[in-house]
N, C-alpha and C positions, 0 to 999 in steps of 0.2 A: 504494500500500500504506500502509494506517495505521498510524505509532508503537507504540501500542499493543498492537496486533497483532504487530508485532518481537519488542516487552518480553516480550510469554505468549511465543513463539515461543522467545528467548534463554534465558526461566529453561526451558523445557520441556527445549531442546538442552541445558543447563547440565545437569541432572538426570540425563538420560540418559545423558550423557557417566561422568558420576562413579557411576553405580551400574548400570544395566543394559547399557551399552556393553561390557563389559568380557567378556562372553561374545561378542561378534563380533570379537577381537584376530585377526590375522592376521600373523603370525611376530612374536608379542609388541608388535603395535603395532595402535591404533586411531584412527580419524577423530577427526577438532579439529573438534567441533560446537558451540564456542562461535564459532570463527574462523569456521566459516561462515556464522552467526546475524549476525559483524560483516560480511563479506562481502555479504551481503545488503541490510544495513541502508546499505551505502558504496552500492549501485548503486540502492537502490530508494528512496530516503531524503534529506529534504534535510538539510543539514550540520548542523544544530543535533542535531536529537534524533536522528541517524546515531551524532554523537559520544556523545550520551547512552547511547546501546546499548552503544558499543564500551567506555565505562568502565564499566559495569554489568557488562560479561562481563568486562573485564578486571578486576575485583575478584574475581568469581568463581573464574574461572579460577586466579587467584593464589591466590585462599585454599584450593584443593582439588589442585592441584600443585602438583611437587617445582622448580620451577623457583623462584631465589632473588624475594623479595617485592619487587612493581612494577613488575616485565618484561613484564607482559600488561597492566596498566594503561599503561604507556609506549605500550607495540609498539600496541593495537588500534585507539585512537582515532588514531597515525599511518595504517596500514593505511586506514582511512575517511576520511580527510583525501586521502591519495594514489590510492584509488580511484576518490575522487567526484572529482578532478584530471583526472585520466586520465579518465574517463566524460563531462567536459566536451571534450573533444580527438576520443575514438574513440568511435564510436558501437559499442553491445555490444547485439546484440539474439539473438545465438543461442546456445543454452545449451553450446555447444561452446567458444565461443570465451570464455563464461564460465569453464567448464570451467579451461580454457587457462591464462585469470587468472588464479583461485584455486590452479591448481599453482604457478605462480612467488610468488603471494603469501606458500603458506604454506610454499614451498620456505626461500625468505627469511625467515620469522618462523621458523622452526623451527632454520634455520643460527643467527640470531640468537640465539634462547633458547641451544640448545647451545653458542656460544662464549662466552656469561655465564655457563652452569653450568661451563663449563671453567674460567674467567677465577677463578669465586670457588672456586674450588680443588678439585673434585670431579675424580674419576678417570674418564673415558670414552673406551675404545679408540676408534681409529677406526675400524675395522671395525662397531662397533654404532652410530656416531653416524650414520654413510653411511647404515645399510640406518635407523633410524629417521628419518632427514631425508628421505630419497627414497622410501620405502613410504609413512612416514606424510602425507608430499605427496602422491603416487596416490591413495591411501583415501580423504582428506578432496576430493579433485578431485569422484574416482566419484561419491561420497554426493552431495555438491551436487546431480548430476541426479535423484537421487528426490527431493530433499528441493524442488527446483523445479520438478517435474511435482504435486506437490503444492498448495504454495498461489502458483503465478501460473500463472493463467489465460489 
């Protein structure tokens, strides 16, 4: 898969995300189409321009959400550092077990953003942190398989 090809791909998901996703919420929560644009970019991507994606989205991402500024700059180019790790060790070749990954991944970014929005002082029952960290982990799992019967052949 070519760089470039990501780049359109990441602003495309970036876009969606922030303006016509918001009609697909399911119990007030929608897919992280930029985390999967870095997702993508960690398994299909060598390390250079993987990381280039991942802070590309993660500027994005920061500047159109409520999470405090740097957190998706931090979190995504790790995320693509530790996927392309891990993809060096386990071979991933079925879209399940991608699947698979991308829930623990964004299980973990999403615990992580919520205990920095906590940490810098914002009020978030537990009750809504749970169901947005574990829905919004499923949702963005699902999506990945259309959004990979798409462009890998």
């Amino acid at each position: 898969m070519k760089a470039w090809f990501l780049i359109i791909l990441t602003v495309i998901l970036g876009v969606l995300q922030v303006t016509f996703l918001d009609c697909f919420k399911v119990f007030g929560v929608k897919p992280d189409l930029l985390l999967i644009a870095v997702f993508i970019a960690g398994l299909f991507l060598d390390l250079k321009p993987a990381l280039g994606i991942g802070l590309l989205a993660g500027i994005f991402k920061d500047a159109f959400s409520l999470t405090p500024p740097g957190v998706s700059i931090i979190l995504f180019p790790m995320w693509i550092f530790l996927i392309a790790k891990f993809c060096r060790e386990v071979s991933i070749d079925d879209n399940l077990t991608r699947m698979l990954l991308l829930f623990v991944v964004a299980l973990l970014n999403n615990i992580i953003s919520g205990a920095v929005l906590i940490y810098s002082g914002a009020f978030l029952p537990l009750g809504i942190f749970l169901r947005i960290t574990l829905l919004a982990s499923i949702y963005t799992a699902l999506i990945l398989s259309l959004i990979l019967r798409f462009i890998v052949k």
